[in-house]
N, C-alpha and C positions, 0 to 999 in steps of 0.2 A: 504493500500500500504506500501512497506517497504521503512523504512528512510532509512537513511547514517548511523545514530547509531546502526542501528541492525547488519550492516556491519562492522561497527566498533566494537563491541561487538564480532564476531565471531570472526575477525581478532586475538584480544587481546586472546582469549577463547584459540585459536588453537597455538599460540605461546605460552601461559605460560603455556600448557600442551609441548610443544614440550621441555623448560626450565626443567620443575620438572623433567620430561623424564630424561637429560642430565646428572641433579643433582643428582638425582635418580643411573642411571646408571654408574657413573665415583663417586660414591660414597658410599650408604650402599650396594647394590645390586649387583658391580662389581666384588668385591671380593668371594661372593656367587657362582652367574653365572659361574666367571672363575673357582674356586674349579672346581661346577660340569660338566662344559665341559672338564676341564682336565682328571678329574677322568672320562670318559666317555669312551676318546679317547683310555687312559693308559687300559682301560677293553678289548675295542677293537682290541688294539694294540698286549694285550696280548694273546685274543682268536687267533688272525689270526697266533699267531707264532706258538701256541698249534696246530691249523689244517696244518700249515705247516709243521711241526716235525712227526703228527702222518699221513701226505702225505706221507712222507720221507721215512718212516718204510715201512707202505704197500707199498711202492714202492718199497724197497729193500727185501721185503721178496718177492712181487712176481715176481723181479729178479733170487732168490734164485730159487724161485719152477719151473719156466722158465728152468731155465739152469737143473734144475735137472731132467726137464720130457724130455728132449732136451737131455741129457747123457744117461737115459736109455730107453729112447724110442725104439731101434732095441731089444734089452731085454724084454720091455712090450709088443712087438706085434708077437718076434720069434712064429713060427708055428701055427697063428693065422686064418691066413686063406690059410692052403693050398691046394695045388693044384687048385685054382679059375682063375677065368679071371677075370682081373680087366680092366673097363675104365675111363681115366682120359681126362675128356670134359674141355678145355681154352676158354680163350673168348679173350687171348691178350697173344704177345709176355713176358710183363714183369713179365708173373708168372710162369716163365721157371725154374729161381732158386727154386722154391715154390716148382715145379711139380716134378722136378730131386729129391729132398727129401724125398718128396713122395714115388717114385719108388722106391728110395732105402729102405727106410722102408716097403713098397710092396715086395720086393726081402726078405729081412730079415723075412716076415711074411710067406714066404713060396709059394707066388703068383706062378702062372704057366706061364702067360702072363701080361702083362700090356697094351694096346694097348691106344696112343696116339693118340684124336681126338683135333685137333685146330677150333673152331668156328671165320668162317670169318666174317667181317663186310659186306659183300653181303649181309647177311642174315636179315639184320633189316636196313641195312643206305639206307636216301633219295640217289636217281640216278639210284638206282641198280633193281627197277621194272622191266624192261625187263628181265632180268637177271633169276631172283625169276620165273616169269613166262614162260619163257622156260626151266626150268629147272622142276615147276611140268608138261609141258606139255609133257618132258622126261618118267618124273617116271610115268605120269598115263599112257601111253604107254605100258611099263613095266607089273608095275602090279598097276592097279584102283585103284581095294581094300586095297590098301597099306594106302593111302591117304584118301579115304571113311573113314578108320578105326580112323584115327587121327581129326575130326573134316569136313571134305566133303567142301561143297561151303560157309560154316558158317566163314570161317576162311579166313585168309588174305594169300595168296601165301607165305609171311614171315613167319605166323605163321603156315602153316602146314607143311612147310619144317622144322621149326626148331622139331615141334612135331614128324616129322616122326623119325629123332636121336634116341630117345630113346625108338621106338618100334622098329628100328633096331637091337638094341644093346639087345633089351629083349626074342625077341623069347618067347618060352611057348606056351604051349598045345593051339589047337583051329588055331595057327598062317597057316594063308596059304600062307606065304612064305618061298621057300624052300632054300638052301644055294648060287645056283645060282641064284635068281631072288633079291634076299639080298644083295649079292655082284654087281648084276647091277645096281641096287638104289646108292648104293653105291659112283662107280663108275659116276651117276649123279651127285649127289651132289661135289663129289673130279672134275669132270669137266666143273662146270658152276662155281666154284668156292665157292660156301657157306661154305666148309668145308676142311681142309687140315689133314692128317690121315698119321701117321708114321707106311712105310709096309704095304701100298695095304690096301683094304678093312676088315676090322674085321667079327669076325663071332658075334658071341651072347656071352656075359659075365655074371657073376656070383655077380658083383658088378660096381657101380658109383660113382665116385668122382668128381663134378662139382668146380672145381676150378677158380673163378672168381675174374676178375679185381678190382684195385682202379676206383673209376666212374673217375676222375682224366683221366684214360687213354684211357679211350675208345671216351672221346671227342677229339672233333678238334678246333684247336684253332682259327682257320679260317675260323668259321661259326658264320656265325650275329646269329641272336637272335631266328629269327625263324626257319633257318637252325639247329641252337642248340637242339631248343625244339621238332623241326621233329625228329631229329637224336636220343634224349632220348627218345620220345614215340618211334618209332619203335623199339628200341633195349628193352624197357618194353612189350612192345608186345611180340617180339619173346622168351624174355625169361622167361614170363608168361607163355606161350605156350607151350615153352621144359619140363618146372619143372612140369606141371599141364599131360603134358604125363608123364614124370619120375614117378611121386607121384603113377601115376595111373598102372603104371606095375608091380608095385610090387618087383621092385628090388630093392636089401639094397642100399643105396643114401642117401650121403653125401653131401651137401650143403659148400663151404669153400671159405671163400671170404677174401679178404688183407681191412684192415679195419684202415687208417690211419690215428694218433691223436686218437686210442682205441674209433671210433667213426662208430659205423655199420646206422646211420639214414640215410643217401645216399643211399647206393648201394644193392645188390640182399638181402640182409638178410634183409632191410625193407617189401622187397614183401615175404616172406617165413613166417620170424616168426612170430607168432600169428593169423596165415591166416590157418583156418580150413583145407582149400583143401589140403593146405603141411603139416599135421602134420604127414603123415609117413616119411618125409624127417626127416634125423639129420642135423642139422647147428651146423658151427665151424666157429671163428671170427681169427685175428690174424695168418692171412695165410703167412703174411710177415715177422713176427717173429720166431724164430729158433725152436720153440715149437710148431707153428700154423701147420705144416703138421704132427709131434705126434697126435694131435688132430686128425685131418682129419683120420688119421688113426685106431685110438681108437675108433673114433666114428663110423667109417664102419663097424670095430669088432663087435661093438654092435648093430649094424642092422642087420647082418647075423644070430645073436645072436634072436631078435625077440625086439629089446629097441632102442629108439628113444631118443634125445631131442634134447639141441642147449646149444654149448658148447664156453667156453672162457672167457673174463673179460667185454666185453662192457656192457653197462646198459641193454640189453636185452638177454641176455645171461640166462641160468637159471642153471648151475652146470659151474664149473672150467675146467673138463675133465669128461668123462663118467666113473660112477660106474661100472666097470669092478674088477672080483677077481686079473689081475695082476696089477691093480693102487690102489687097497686097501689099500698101504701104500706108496703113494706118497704125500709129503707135512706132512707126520706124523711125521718126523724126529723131536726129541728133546722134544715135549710133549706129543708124545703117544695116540694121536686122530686122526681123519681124518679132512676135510674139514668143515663137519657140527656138529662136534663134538663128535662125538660119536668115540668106541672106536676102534681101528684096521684100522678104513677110513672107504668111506663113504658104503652102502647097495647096494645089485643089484638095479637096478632099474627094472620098472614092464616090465617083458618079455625080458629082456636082465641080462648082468650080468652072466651069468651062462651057460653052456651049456647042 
């Protein structure tokens, strides 16, 4: 059994080591210590200014190259695609300034039409089921096989009305609908409300510019928690659905989303890039920025062209701007290279680039 002295023994044991400790530490050892926690901090001190300073720079050169693809952008895209019909698909009022840029580098490229589609929230928000369904029981009225064609009874009323958009807009050999039976679809959609179209019904275009919101805007602020996450599954739904027809019609499509804080992991370019089904789409990040519709437009170029990719500054991005011969020397000012170094700027890329 344990006595009282063995207790008294630990007692002593655990205080005169807590003592040498003391002496130890406020004596040969402190002056040590503090050197190297000093010297530690002074290292760290120092890196974080070095990464602050070489922030600074990349931050003000790709100001510079901003402003400079943003001045001769109607320059880069003159007579790029003319004579085309171009469609530009919203998903929210705030990417109006975005769109109008757009257009007008559209106009400067030679375009023939631009036809503006606004995508309503009918089309994916909880409440609006009724809605969605009398509106396909409109179009299969109409024409069936409109709808048959875009996914049938597999799909959600949301998501084959958002899919029918961009078999409207494609037309192509095979298509059995004619320019009246196009225009009455049309005309569904424009009056159950899913969609609002500047100037009547569009015919068939030559190209796509999906220009989409900060996720920021398309919520409501006044949805609890399950309202919230209904309202973002269905608007992933539907715009799975649009992009997954777009990809599959074979028209040039451009992907271009406002990506705020240079942060594309929220919004439509997580569902896009890297996802097999879209790699005939091109993505473009920095829609909100005075250069983010150059992009959008460069990278169309290069789809009509036969070259894809996903363009801008976020971490998933894969080029700056598209390898095109009229951006071969943007950003080369002053050292005589391109983007990835090489000389002149950067190469076509594979099936774009060149005409």
């Amino acid at each position: 059994m344990i006595d009282f002295r063995y207790h008294l023994v630990s007692l002593i044991s655990v205080f005169l080591a807590l003592a040498v400790g003391i002496v130890l530490g406020a004596g040969p050892l402190r002056e040590n210590l503090g050197d190297q926690l000093a010297g530690q901090v002074e290292q760290l001190r120092t890196e974080q200014e070095q990464l602050r300073t070489e922030a600074e720079q990349l931050a003000g050169e790709n100001d510079q190259l901003s402003s400079f693809i943003t001045e001769v952008g109607p320059e880069l895209v003159d007579g790029t695609l003319e004579g085309q019909r171009i469609a530009i698909l919203t998903d929210d009022d705030s990417t109006r300034a975005s769109t109008e840029r757009i257009t007008s580098l559209l106009d400067a490229a030679g375009v023939e039409q631009t036809v503006h589609v606004e995508l309503q929230s009918a089309l994916w928000e909880p409440g609006q089921e009724q809605a969605r369904t009398d509106a396909v029981a409109a179009a299969e009225q109409i024409a069936p096989e409109a709808l048959t064609a875009v996914g049938g009874e597999e799909l959600t009323d949301s998501e084959r009305l958002s899919a029918l958009i961009p078999e409207l807009l494609a037309g192509g050999e095979g298509d059995s609908l004619d320019e009246e039976l196009r225009g009455q679809l049309w005309q569904v959609l424009i009056d159950h409300g899913m969609v609002s179209v500047d100037g009547g019904a569009p015919g068939t275009v030559d190209g796509v510019v999906h220009a989409s919101a900060a996720p920021e805007e398309l919520a409501v602020d006044t949805d609890d928690d399950q309202a919230a996450a209904e309202r973002a599954q269905g608007l992933l739904a539907s715009r799975t659905s649009m992009l997954t027809a777009l990809a599959g019609t074979g028209l040039p499509a451009v992907v271009s989303a406002v990506t705020p804080a240079n942060d594309a992991s929220t919004g439509i370019l997580r569902t896009v890039r890297g996802e097999a089904t879209y790699d005939a789409l091109s993505t473009t990040d920095r829609l909100q920025e005075p250069d983010g519709p150059v992009l959008s437009v460069l990278a169309l170029v290069e789809q009509t062209r036969g070259g894809s990719g996903a363009y801008g500054t976020t971490a998933d991005a894969a080029e700056r701007l598209p390898a095109l011969p009229e951006t071969a020397e943007v950003g080369t000012e002053g050292d005589g290279s391109g983007g990835d170094g090489t000389e002149g700027g950067a190469a076509p890329s594979d099936g774009g680039g060149a005409e």
